[in-house]
Rosetta silent file (secondary structure, phi, psi, omega in degrees, C-alpha in Angstrom):
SEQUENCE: XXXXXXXXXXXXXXXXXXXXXXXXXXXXXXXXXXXXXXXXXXXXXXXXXXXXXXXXXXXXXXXXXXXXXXXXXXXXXXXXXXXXXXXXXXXXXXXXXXXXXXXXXXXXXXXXXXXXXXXXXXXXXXXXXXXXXXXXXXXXXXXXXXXXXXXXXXXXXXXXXXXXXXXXXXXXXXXXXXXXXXXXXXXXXXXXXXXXXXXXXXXXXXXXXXXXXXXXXXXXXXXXXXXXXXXXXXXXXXXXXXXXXXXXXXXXXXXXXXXXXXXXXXXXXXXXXXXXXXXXXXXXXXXXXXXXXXXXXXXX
SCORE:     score description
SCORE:     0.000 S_00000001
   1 L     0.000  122.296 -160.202    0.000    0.000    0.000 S_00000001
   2 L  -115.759  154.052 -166.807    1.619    3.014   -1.090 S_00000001
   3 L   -99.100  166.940  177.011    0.930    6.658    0.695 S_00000001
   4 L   -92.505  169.229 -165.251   -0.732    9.517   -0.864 S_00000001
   5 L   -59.965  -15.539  177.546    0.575   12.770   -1.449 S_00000001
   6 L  -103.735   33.146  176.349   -0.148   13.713    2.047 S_00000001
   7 L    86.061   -9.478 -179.400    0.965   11.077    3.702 S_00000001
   8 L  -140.510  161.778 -155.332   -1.877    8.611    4.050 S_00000001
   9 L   -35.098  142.852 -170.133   -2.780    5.173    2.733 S_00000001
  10 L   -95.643  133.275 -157.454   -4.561    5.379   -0.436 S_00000001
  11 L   -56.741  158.262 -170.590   -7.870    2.928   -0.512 S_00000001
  12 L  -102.544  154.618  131.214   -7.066   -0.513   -1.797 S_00000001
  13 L     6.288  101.547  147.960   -8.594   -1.456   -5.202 S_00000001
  14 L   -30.794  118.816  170.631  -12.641   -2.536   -4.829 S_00000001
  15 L   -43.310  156.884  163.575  -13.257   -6.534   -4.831 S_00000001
  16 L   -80.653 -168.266  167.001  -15.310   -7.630   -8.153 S_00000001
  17 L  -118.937    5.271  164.512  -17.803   -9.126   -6.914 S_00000001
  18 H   -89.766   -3.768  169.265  -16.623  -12.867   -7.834 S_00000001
  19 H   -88.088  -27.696  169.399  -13.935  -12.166   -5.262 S_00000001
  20 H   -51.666  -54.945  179.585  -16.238  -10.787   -3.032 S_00000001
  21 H   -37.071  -74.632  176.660  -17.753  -13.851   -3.210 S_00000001
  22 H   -41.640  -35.728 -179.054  -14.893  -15.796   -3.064 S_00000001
  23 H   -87.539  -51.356  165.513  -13.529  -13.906    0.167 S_00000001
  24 H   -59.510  -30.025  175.872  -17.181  -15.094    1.712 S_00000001
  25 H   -61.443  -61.279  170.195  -17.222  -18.249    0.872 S_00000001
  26 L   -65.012   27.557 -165.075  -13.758  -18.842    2.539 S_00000001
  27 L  -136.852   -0.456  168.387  -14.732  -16.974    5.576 S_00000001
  28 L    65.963   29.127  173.178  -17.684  -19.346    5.777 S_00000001
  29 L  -118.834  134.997 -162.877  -20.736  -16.501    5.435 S_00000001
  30 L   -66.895  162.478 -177.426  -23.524  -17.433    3.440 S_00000001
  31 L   -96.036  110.399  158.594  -24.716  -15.246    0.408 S_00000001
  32 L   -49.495  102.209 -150.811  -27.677  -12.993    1.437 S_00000001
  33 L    26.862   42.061  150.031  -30.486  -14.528   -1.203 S_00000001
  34 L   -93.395  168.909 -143.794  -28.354  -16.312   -2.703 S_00000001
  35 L  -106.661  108.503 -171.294  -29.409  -20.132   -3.883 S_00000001
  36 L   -50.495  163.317  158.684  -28.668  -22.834   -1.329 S_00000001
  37 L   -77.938  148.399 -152.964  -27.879  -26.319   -2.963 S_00000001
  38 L   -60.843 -107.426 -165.974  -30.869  -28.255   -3.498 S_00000001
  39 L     7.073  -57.285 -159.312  -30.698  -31.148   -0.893 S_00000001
  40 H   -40.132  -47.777 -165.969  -30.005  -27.920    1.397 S_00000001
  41 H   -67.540  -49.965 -170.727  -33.153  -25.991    0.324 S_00000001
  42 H   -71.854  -19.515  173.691  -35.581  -28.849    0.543 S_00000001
  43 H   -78.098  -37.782 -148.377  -34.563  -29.941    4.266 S_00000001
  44 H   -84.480  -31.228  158.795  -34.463  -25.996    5.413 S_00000001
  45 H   -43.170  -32.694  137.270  -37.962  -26.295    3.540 S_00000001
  46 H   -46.387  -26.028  164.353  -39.171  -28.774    6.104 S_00000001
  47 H   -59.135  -53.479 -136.064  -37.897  -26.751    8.744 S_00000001
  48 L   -72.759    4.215 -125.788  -39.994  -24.063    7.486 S_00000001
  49 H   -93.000  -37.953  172.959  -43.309  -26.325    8.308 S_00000001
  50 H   -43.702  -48.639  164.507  -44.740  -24.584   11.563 S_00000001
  51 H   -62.263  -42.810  176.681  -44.437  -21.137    9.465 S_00000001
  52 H   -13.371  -75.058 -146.114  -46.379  -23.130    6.563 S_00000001
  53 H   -58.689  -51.253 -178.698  -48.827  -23.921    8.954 S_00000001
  54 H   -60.278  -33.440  171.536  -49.144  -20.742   10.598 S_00000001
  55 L   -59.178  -28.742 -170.027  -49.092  -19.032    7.277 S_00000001
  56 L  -123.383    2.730  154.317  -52.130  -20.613    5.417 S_00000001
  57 L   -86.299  -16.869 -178.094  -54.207  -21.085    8.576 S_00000001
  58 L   -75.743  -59.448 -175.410  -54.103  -17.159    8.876 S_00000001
  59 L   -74.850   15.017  164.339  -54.583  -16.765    5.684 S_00000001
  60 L  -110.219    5.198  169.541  -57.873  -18.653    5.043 S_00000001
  61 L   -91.044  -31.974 -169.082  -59.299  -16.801    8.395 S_00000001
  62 L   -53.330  -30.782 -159.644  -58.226  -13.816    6.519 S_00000001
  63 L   -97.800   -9.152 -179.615  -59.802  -14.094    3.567 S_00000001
  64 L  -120.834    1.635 -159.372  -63.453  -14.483    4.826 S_00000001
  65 L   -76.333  -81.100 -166.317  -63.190  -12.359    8.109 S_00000001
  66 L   -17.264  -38.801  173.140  -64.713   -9.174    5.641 S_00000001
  67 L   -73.705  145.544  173.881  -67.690  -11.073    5.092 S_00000001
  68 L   -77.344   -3.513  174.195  -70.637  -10.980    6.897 S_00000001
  69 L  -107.041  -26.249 -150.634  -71.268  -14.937    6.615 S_00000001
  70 L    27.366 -118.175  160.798  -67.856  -15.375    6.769 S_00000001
  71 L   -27.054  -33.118  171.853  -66.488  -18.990    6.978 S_00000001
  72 H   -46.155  -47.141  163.493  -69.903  -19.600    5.709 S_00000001
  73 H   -47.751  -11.339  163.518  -69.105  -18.884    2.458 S_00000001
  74 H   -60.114  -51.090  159.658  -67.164  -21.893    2.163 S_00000001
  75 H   -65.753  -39.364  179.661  -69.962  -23.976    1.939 S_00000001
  76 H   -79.403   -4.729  162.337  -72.409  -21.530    0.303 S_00000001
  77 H   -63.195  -64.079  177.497  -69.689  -21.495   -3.098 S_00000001
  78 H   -78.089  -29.421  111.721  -69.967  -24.890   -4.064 S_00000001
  79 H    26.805 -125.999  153.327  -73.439  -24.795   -3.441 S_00000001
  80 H   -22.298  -50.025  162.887  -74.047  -22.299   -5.559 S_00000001
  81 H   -57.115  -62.820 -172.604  -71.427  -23.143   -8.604 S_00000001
  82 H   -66.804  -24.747  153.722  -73.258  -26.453   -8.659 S_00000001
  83 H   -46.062  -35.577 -159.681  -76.760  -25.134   -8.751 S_00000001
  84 H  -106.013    3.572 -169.389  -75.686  -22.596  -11.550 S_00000001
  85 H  -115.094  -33.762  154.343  -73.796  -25.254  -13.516 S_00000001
  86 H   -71.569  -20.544  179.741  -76.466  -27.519  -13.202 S_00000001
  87 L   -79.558  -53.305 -175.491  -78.849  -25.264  -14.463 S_00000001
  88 H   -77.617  -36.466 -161.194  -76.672  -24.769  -17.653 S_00000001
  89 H  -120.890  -11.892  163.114  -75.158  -28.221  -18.546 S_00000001
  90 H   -84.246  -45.226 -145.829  -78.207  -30.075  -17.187 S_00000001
  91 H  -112.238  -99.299 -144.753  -81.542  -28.031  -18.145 S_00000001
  92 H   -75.853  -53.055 -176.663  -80.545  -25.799  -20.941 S_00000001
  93 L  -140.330   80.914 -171.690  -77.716  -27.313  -22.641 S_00000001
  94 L   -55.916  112.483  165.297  -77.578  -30.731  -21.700 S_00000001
  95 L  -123.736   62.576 -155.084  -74.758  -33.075  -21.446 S_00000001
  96 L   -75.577   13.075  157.809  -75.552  -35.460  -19.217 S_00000001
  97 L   -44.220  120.365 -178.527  -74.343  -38.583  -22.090 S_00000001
  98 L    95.170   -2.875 -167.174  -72.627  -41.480  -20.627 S_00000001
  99 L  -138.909  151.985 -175.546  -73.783  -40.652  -16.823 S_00000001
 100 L  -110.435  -54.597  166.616  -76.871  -42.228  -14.852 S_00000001
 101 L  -117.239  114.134 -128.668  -76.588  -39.502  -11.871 S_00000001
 102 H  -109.704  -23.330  156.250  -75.417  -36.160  -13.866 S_00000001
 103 H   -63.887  -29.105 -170.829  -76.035  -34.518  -10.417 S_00000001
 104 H  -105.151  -16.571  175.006  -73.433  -35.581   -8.172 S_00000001
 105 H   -57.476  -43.810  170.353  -71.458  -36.646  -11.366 S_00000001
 106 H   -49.942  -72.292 -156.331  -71.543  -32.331  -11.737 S_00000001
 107 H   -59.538  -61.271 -173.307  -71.011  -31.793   -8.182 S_00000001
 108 H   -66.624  -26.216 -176.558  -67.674  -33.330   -8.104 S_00000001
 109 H   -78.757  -53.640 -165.081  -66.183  -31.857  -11.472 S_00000001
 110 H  -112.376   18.747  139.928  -66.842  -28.878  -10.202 S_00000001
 111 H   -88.006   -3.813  158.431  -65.646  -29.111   -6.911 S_00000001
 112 H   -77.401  -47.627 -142.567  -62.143  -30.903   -8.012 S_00000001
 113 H   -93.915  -18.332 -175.915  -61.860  -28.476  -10.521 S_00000001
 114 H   -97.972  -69.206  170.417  -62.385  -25.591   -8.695 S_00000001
 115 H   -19.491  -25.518 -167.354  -59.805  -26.301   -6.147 S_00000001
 116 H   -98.397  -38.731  170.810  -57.143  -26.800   -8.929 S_00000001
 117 H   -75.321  -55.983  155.378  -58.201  -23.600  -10.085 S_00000001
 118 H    12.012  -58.232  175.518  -57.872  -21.858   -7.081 S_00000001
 119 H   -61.722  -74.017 -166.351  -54.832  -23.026   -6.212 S_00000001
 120 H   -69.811  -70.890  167.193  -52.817  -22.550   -9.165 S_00000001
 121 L   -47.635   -1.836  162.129  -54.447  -18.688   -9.684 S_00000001
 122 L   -95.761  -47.372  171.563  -53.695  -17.581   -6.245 S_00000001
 123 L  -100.273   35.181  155.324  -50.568  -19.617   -5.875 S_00000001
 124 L   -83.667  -61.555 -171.735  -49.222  -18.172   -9.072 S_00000001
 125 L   -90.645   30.556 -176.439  -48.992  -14.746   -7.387 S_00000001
 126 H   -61.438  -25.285 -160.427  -47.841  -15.988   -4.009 S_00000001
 127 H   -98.053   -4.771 -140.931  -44.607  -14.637   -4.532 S_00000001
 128 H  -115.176  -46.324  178.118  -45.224  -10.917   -6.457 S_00000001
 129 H   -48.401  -51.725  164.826  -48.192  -10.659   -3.612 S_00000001
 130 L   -73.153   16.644 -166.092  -45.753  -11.354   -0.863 S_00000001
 131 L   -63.498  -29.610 -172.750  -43.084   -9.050   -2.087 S_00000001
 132 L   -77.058  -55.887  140.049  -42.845   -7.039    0.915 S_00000001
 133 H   -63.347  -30.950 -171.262  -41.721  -10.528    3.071 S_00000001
 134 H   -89.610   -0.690  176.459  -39.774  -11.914    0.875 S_00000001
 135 H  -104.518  -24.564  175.966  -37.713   -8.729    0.802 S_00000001
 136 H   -80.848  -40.436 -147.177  -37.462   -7.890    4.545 S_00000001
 137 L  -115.266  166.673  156.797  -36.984  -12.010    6.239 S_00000001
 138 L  -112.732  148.260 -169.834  -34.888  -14.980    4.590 S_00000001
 139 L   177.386  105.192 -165.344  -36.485  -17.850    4.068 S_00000001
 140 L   -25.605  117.606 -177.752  -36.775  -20.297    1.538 S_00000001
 141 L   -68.308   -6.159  169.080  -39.089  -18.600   -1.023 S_00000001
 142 H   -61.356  -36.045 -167.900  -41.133  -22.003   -1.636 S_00000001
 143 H   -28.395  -57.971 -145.052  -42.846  -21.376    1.711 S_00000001
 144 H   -62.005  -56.509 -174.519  -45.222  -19.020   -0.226 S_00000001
 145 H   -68.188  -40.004  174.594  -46.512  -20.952   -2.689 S_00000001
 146 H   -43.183  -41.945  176.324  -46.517  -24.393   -0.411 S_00000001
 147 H   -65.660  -45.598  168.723  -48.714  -22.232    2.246 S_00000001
 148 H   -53.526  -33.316  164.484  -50.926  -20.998   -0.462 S_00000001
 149 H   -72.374  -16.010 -177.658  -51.713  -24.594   -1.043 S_00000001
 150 H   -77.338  -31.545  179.752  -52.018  -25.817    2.018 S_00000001
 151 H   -62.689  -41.177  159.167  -54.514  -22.945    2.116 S_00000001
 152 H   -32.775  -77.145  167.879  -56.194  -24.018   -0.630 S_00000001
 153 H   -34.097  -35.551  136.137  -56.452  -27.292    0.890 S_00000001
 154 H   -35.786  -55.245 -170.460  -57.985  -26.056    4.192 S_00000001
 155 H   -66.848  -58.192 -177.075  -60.351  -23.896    1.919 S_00000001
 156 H   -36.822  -57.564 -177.791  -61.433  -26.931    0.408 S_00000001
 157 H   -25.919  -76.041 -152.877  -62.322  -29.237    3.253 S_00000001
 158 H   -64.113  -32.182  165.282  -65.927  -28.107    3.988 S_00000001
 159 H   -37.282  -50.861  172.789  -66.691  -28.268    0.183 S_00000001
 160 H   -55.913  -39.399  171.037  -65.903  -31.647    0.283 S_00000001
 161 H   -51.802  -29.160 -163.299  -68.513  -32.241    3.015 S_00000001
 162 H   -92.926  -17.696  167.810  -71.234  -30.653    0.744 S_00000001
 163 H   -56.902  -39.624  164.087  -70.101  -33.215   -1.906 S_00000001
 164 H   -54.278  -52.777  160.523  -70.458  -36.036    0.190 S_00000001
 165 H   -47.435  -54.202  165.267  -73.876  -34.890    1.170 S_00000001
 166 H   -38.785  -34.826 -147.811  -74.873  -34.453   -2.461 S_00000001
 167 H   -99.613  -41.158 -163.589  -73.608  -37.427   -3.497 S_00000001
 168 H   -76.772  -42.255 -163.989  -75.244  -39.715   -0.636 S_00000001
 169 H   -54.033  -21.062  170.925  -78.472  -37.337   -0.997 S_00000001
 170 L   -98.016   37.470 -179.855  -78.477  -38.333   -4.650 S_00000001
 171 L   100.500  -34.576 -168.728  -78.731  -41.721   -4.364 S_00000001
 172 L   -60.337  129.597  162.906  -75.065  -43.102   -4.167 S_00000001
 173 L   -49.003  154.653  130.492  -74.648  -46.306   -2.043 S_00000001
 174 L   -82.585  128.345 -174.017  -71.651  -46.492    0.342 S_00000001
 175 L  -138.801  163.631 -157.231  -68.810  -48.472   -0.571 S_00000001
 176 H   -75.110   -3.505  172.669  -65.651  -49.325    0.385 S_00000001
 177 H   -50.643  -22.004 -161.354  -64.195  -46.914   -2.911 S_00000001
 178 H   -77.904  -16.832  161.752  -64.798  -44.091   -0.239 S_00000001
 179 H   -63.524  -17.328  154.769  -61.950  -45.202    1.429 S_00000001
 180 H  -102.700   60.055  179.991  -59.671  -44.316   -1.095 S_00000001
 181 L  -106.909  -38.615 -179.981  -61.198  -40.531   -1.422 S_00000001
 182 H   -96.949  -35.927  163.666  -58.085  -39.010    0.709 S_00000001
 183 H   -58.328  -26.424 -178.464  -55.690  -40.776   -1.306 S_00000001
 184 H   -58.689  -62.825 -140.905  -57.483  -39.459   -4.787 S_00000001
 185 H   -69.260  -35.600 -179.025  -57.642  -35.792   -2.861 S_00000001
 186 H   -82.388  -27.614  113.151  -53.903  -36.343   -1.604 S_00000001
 187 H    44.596 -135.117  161.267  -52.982  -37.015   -4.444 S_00000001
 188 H   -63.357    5.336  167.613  -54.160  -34.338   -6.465 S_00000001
 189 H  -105.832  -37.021  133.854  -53.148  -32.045   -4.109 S_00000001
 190 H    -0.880  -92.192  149.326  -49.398  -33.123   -4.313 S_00000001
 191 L    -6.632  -60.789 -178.156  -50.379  -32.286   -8.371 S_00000001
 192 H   -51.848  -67.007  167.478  -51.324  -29.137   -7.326 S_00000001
 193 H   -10.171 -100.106 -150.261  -47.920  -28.313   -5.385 S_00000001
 194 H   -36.563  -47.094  177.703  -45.984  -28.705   -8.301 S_00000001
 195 H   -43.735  -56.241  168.414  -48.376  -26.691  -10.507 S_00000001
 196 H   -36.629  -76.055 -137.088  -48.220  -23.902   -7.812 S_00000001
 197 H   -73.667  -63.331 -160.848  -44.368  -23.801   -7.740 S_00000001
 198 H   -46.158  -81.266 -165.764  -43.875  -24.019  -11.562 S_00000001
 199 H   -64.060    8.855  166.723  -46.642  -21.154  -12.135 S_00000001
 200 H   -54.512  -66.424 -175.971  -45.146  -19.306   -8.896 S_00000001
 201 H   -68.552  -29.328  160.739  -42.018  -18.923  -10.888 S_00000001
 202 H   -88.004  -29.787  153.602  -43.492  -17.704  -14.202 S_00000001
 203 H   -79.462   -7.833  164.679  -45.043  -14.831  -12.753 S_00000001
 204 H   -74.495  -27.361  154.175  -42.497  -13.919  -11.131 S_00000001
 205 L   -85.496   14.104  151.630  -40.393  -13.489  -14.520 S_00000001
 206 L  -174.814  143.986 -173.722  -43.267  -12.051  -15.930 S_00000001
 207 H   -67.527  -28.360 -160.337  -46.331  -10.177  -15.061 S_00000001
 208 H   -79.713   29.561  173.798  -48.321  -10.688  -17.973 S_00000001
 209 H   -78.799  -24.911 -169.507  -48.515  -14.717  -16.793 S_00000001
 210 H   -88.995   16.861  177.725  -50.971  -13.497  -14.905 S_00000001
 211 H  -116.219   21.250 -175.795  -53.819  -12.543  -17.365 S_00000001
 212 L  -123.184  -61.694 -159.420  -52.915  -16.237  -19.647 S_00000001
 213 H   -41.989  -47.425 -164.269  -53.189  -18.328  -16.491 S_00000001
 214 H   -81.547  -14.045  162.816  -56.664  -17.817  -15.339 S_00000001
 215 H   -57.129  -58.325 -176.198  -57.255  -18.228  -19.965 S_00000001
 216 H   -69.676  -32.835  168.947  -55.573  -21.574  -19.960 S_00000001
 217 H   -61.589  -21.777 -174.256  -57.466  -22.518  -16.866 S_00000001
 218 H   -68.692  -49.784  178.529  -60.370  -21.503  -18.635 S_00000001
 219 H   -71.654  -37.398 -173.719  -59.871  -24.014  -21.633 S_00000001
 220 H   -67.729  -51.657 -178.193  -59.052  -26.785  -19.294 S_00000001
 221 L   -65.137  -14.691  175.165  -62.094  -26.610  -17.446 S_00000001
 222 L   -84.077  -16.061 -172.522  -63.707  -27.039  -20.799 S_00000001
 223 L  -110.540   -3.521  176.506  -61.658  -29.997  -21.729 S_00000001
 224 L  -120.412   31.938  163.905  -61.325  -32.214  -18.404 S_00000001
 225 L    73.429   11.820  169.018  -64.407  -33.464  -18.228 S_00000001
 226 L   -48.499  -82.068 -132.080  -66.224  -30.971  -15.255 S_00000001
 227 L  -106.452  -34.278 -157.886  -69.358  -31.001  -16.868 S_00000001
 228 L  -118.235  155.889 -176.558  -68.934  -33.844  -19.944 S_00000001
 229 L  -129.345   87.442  166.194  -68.102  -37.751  -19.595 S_00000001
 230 H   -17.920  -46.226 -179.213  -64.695  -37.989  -21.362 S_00000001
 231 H   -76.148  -13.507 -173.829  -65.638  -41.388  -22.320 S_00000001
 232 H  -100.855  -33.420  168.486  -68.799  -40.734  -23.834 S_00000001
 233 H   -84.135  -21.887  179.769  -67.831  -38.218  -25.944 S_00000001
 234 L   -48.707   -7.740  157.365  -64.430  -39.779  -26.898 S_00000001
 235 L   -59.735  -13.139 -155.246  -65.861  -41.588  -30.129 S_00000001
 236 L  -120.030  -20.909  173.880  -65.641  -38.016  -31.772 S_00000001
 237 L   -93.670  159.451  140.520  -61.699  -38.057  -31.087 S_00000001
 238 L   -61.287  134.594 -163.370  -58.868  -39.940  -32.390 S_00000001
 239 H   -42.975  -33.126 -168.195  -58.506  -43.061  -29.334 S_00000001
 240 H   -69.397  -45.108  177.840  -54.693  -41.250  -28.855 S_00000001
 241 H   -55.989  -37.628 -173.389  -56.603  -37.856  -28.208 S_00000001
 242 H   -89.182  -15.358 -178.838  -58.915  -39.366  -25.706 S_00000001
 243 H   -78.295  -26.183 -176.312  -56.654  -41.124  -23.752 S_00000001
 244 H   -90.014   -2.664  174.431  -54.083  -37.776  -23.308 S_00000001
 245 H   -94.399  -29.461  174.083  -57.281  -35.737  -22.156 S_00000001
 246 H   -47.806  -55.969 -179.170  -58.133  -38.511  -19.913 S_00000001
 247 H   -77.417  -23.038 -168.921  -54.583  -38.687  -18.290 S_00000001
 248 L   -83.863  135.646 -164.109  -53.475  -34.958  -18.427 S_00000001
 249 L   -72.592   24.857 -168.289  -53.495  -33.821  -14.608 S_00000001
 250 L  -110.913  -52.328 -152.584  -56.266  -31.175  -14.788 S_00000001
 251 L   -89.923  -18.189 -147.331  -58.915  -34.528  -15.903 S_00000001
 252 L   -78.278  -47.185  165.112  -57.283  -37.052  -13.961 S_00000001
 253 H   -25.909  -59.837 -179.023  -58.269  -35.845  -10.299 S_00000001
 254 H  -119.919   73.421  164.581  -61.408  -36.047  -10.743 S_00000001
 255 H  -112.721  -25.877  175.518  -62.230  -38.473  -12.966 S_00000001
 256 H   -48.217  -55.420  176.591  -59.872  -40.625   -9.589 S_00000001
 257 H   -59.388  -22.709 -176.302  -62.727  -38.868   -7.290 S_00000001
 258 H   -89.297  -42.570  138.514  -65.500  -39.820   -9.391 S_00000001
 259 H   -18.709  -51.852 -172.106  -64.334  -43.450   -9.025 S_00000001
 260 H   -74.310  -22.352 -139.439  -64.239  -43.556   -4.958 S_00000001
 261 H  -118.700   -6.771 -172.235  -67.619  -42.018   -4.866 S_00000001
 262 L  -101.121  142.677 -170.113  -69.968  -42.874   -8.248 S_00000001
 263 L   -90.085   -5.887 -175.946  -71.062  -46.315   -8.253 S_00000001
 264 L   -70.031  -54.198 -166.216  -71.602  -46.062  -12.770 S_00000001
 265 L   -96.626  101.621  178.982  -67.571  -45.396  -12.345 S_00000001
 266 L   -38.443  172.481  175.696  -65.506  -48.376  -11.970 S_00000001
 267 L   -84.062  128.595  158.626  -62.180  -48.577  -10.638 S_00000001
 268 L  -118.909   97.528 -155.017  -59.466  -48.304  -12.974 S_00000001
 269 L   -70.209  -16.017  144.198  -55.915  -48.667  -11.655 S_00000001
 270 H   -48.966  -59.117  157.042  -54.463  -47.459  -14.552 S_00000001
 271 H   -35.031  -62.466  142.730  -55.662  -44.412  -14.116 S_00000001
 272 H     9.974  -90.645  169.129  -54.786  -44.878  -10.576 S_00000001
 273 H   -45.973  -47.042  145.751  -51.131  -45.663  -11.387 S_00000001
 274 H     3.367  -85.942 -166.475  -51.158  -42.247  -13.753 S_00000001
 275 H   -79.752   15.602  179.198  -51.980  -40.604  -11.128 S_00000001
 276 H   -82.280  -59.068 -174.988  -49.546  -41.578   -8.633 S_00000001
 277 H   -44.633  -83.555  179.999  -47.112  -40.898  -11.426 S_00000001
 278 H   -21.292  -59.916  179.710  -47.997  -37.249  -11.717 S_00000001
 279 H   -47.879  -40.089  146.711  -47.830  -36.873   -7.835 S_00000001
 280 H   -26.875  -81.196 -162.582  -44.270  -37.822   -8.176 S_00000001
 281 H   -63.116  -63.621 -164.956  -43.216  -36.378  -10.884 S_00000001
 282 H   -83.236    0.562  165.049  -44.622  -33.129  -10.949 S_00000001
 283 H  -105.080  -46.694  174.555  -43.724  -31.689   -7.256 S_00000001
 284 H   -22.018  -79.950  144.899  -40.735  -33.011   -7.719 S_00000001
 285 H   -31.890  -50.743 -155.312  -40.088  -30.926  -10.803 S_00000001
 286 H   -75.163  -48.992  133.244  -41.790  -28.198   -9.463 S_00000001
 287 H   -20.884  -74.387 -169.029  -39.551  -27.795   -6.690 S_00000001
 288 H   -57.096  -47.319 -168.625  -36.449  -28.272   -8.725 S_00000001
 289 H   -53.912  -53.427 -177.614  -38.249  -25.643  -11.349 S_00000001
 290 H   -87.499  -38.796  171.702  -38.987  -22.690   -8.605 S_00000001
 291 H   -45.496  -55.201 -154.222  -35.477  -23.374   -6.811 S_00000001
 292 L   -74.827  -21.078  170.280  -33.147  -22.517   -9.864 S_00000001
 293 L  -133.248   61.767 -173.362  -34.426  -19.086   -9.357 S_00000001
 294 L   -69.651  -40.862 -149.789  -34.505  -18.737   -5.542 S_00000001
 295 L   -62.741  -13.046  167.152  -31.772  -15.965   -5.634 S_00000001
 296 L   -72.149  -40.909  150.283  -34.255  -13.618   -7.697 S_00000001
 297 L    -1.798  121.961  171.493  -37.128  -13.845   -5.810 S_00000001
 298 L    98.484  -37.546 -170.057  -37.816  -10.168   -4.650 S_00000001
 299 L  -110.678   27.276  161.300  -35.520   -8.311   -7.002 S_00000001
 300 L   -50.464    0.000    0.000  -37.923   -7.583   -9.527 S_00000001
């Protein structure tokens, strides 16, 4: 270090910032939002589980305390969807082909399907929504979407109850399929995860994902069989066409619920296997997919 003209030390030379780095790493301090290695991320995720919890139980009291029925509204949705859905796809422009009770056959597409939208349009903008946490605390940025689903999930519950009612009110025996109704729903909620994290991560590199999502959800509910009996219309397709709308993970959920709970739809373990595959596969991915761009999170 050489002195200045007045005698004192002249500043040393600024660090790049790969030396910067480089000088942290060997000094054993972690990079402030920078991206953990995977193994790393998904155990501190697991840590995280209490905050999950805490996170998506607030935030489904949250979301109804403005209402004057409040919590009520949970019931009085599906309710309502299925009344107004029935009215349309029953009455007035009927597709009740291929199904013997078109009510509770209804009632479940569009109570699966409306969770999956739900999910995946809310827990798209978990992170852009949350910007204001994820820039003050550290914390694995998955929490956000994982909490929205769990909220989802939560949201969900008493819906299922009015399905059950429908469904026994409309005739369906009990059988021992209903015991596999929380594996279909766990499942498809898994399915969900992944969806979440993937579209988590596309709005957060762009805004405009978020006026195509709630579009493509839009075609999908027209195409997975909510309203329509895949199978019955599937003569009008090539066999390869009906089998990928059958199998694509927007149809498969509930055609799996409409198995435990309709007695016209056998079991088919093919399906079954599918969707176990998916449940894998796609949080897995999903995960890996929203990780590769933890350290951005925030600096939008």
């Amino acid at each position: 270090m050489t002195a200045g003209p007045e005698g004192l030390p002249q500043t040393p030379p600024a660090l790049s910032a790969e030396e910067a780095a480089a000088l942290a790493k060997r000094h054993g301090l972690p990079s402030l939002g920078g991206r953990p290695p995977f193994g790393d991320y998904v155990g501190s995720l697991w840590g995280q589980r209490s905050f999950i919890w805490t996170l998506s139980t607030a935030q489904t009291v949250a979301r109804n305390s403005s209402d004057r029925l409040g919590m009520l509204w949970t019931v009085l949705n599906p309710l309502l969807l299925i009344g107004s859905y029935y009215l349309v796809f029953g009455l007035l422009v009927p597709t009740t082909k291929g199904t013997t009770n078109f009510i509770a056959f209804l009632a479940i597409g569009v109570v699966i399907f409306g969770y999956m939208a739900s999910s995946i349009t809310r827990g798209s903008k978990s992170i852009v929504n949350n910007i204001g946490l994820v820039r003050a605390l550290r914390f694995p940025r998955a929490v956000l979407p994982v909490a929205e689903t769990l909220t989802q999930v939560v949201t969900v519950l008493p819906a299922i109850a009015v399905l059950m009612v429908v469904v026994i009110v409309t005739g369906e025996p009990v059988r021992w399929h209903w015991l596999l109704l929380p594996v279909a729903l766990a499942m498809q909620t898994a399915i969900l995860g992944g969806m979440v994290l993937i579209a988590a991560r596309l709005v957060n590199i762009s805004r405009d994902m978020t006026n195509l999502i709630p579009v493509a959800i839009r075609v999908l509910r027209y195409v997975s069989g909510v309203f329509f009996s895949i199978e019955a219309y599937a003569a009008r397709f090539d066999p390869f066409v009906g089998d990928v709308l059958m199998i694509q993970p927007f149809a498969l959920p509930i055609a799996l619920v409409r198995q435990c709970l309709l007695e016209e739809a056998p079991i088919q373990w093919i399906q079954w296997a599918a969707g176990l595959g998916w449940a894998v596969v796609l949080p897995a991915f999903g995960l890996w997919f929203f990780w590769r761009d933890e350290a951005k999170y925030g600096r939008a």
